[in-house]
N, C-alpha and C positions, 0 to 999 in steps of 0.2 A: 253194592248196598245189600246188606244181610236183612233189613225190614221189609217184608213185604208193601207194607203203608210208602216207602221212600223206593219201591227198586223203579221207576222209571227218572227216579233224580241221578243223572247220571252228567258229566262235566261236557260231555257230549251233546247233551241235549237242552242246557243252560245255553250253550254258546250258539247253538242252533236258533234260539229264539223262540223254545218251543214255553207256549206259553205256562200249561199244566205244570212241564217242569218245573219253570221258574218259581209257581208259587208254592211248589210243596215243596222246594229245594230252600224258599224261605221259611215255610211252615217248618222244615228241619231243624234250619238255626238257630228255632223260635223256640226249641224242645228242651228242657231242662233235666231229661233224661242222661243219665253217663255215655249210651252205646249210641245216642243219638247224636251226640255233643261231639263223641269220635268222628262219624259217619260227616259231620258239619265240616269238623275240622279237615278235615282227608277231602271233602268236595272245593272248599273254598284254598285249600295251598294247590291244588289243581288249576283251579280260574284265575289266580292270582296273576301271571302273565298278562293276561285276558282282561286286566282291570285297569282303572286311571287312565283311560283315556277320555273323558265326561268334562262337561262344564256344569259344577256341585254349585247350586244355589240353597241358600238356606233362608226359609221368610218366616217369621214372627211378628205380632202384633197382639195386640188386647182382644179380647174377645169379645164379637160386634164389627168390630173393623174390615170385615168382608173379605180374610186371608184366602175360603175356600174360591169367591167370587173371582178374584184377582188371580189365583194360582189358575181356575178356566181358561179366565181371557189370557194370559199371558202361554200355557199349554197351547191352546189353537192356534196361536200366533205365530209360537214357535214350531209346531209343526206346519203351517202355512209354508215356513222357511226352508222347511226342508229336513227338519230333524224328529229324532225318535226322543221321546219324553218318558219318564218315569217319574211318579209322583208317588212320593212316600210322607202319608199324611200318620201324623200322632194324636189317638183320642185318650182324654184322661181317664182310669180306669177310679171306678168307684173306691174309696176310702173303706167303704161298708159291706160291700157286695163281691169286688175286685171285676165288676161288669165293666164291660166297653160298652158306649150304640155303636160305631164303627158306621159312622153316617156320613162323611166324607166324600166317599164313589156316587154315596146317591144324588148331594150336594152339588156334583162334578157333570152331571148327566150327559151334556155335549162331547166333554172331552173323555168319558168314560167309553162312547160310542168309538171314536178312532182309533181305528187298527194301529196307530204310530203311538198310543198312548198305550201305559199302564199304569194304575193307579193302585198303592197298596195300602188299605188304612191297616193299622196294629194298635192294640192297646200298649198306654203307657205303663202298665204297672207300675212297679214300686219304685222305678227310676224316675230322678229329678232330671230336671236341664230340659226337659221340653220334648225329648227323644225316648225311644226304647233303649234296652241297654243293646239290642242285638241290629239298631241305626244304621250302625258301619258296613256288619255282615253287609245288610240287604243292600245297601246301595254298591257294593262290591260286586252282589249276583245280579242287580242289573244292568250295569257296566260291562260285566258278559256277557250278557243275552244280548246287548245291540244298543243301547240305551244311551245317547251321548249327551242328553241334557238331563240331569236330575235332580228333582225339584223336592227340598226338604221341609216340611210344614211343622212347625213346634205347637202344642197343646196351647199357649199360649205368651205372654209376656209379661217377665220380672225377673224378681232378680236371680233366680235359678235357672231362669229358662234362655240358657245361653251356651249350651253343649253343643250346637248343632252348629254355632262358629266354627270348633273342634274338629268338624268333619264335612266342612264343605268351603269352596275355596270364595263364596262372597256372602255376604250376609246382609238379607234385606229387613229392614224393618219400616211396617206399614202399620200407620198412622190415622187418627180423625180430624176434621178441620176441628182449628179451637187449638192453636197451638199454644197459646198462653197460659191456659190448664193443664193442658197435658205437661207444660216443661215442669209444674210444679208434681207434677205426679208417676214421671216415667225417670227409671233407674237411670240413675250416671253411666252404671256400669255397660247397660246393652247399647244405649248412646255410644259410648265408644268402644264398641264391637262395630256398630253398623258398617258398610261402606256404600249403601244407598239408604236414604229416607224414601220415602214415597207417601204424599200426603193423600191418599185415596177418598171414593168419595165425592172427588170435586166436581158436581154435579149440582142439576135447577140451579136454587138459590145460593148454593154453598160454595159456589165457585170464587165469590171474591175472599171470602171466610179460608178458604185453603190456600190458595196464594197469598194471603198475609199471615198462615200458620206457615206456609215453607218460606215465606219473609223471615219470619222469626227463627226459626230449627237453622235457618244458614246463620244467623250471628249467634246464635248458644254456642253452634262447631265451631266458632275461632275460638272460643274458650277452652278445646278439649284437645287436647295432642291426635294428630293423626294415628292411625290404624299403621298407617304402611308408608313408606318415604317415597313410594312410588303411585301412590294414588290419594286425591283427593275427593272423601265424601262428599257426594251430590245429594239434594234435596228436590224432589220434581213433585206435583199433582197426576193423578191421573183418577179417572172412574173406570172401572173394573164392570161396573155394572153398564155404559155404554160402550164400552168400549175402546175409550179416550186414551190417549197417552200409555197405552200396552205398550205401542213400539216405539216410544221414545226410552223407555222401562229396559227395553231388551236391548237396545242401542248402546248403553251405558252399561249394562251384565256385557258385553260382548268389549265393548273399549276396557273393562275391567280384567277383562280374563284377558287380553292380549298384552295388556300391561304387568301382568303380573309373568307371564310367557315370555314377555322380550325381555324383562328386568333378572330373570332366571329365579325370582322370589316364591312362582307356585311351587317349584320343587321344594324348595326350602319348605315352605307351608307344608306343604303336607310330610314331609320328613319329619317335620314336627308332630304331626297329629299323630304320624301309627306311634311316634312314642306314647306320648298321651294315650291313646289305644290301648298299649302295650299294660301299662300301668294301669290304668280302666280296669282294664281285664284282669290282672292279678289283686288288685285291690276286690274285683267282683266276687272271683274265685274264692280267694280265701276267706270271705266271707262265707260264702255258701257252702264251701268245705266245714268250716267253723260250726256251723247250725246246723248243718248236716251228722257230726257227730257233737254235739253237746244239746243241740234244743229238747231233746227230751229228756234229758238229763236234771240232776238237783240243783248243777249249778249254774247255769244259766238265772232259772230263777230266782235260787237265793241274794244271787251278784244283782239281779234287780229289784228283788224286794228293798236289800241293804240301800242301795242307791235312791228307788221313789220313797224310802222312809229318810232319808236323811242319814242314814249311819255311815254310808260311807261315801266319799266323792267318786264320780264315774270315772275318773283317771284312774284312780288304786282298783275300782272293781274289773277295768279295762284290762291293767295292766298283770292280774292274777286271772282271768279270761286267759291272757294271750300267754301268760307261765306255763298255765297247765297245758293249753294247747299244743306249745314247741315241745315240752318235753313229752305229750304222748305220740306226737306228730311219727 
C-alpha cells in the first residue's frame, strides 16, 4: 500500500483477524478516491480465496420492529454457539445534509463488548436497496478475517429495500404482531424474498396477537410461489427483547443453510449474485465515470433543464447523454 493512511491494511493482516486492519481495509473500499479504489481492488482479489466460507443472513423489517434488538439477541446466541459474528448494520444517510448517526454499535452494546463480535455501521448514501454500494466488499473482508456468520441489516423495509437478498444466502424478514394490517401494507415483492417471517415482539400481552399474525402470514404464503424448490418459508414468534425464541430463530437459519449445501443450490445462489455484483458494479462505475467527466460541464444541465421543463422526454436527453459520452469515451 502506497497510502500512508492504509499501509498497515495489508491481505496478511485481514486474515490474521487483526482488528484495526479490518476496519481501515473497509474504510478503503469505502473510498471513492481512483488510487484508493486501485489499492481496494489489489487487496480484495488477494482475500478472495479467503472468502465464502460464512452463513450470509440478511434481516429487514420496518422501522420500530426492534431489527437492532433481535440482530443482539440472536449475535450472543450464536456466539454462545461457538461462532465469530460480523454484524454489518446500514443507517440512512440524510437527503439534506448526506449525515449518518451511525448508532447501531451503540444500540448493540452487549454484543459490541464480545471479542467474537464485530459490528460495522456505514452510511447508506445514495444507494437504494437497504445496503451500501460497497455491502458486498465488506462482507468479503470479514469472511477473511475469521468471521463465519454474518449478519446483514438493511436501513429498513419496502419496496427497494431488497438488495441485500442479492448478497446473502437467507433472508429474514421481522415483523409486528397485527398481522392483518400489516398484510394490507407490506410489499408483495419482499414477501416473496423472505425465507423466514419472524413475528417478533411476542411478548406481556402481545403474545396471543403474534401467534394469530403468524396464523395468518402462514396462509398469505400458500398464495405466493416459493423462493427455492428446496425450502419452505417458515413463519415463528419470538421476543428479542426477552429473549424468547432466538434459538428456535437460529434452528431454522442453520436447517436452511444445510438445505441449500446438500441440495448444491447455495453454489448456484451465489454464482448468481457475483453476476448481479458484476453488473452492479459496472452499472455504478459508469455512472460515476459519466459525472465524473460531464457534471460540470453545459451539458449535463442543459439535458436537465430541457427534461424538468418538459421540452424533452428523459429517454432522448438519456440517450444524447450516453452519444456523446461513447464517442468522447
Amino acid at each position: 500500500m502506497t497510502d500512508t493512511l492504509f499501509s498497515d491494511v495489508t491481505d496478511a493482516a485481514v486474515l490474521a483477524g487483526d482488528r484495526r486492519a479490518l476496519a481501515r481495509a473497509i474504510t478503503l473500499i469505502e473510498s471513492t478516491r481512483n488510487d484508493h479504489r486501485a489499492e481496494a481492488s489489489a487487496l480484495l482479489e488477494a482475500l478472495m480465496p479467503h472468502t465464502g466460507k460464512s452463513t450470509r443472513i440478511g434481516i429487514s423489517g420496518a422501522p420500530g420492529v426492534g431489527k437492532s434488538t433481535f440482530i443482539e439477541a440472536l449475535g450472543n446466541h450464536v456466539i454462545d454457539k461457538g461462532h465469530n459474528v460480523a454484524v454489518l448494520t446500514v443507517d440512512p444517510s440524510s437527503a439534506i445534509s448526506g449525515g449518518s448517526i451511525l448508532g447501531d454499535k451503540t444500540r448493540m452494546e452487549t454484543l459490541s463488548r464480545r471479542d467474537e463480535a464485530y459490528i460495522r455501521p456505514s452510511p447508506s448514501g445514495e444507494t437504494l436497496g437497504g445496503v451500501t454500494r460497497r455491502s458486498r466488499e465488506t462482507l468479503l473482508l470479514c469472511e477473511a478475517a475469521g468471521f463465519d456468520v454474518i449478519i446483514v441489516e438493511t436501513v429498513g423495509v419496502g419496496q427497494s429495500e431488497t438488495k441485500v437478498a442479492d448478497m446473502t444466502d437467507m433472508f429474514v424478514l421481522l415483523l409486528q404482531p397485527g398481522g392483518g394490517d400489516q398484510l394490507q401494507g407490506i410489499k408483495r415483492g419482499i414477501m416473496e424474498l423472505a425465507d423466514l417471517i419472524l413475528i417478533n415482539k411476542a411478548d406481556d400481552d402481545l403474545v396471543t396477537l403474534a401467534e394469530k399474525s403468524a396464523s395468518e402470514y402462514r396462509h398469505a404464503l400458500q398464495l405466493l410461489r416459493p423462493r427455492s424448490s428446496n425450502w419452505a418459508v417458515e413463519v415463528h414468534t419470538c421476543s428479542a427483547r426477552d429473549n424468547s425464541g432466538i434459538d428456535s430463530a437460529w434452528e431454522v437459519m442453520t436447517r436452511h443453510q444445510a438445505a441449500l449445501e446438500g441440495s448444491g443450490e447455495l453454489a448456484t445462489i451465489r454464482a448468481g449474485q457475483a453476476r448481479t455484483w458484476l453488473w452492479s458494479e459496472v452499472q455504478d462505475s459508469l455512472i460515476a465515470d459519466l459525472r465524473d467527466k460531464y457534471g460540470a460541464s453545459h451539458l449535463i444541465s442543459e439535458l436537465e433543464s430541457a427534461v424538468s421543463e418538459g421540452r424533452m422526454p428523459a429517454t432522448t436527453a438519456a440517450e444524447k447523454l450516453l452519444d456523446t459520452y461513447l464517442k468522447r469515451k
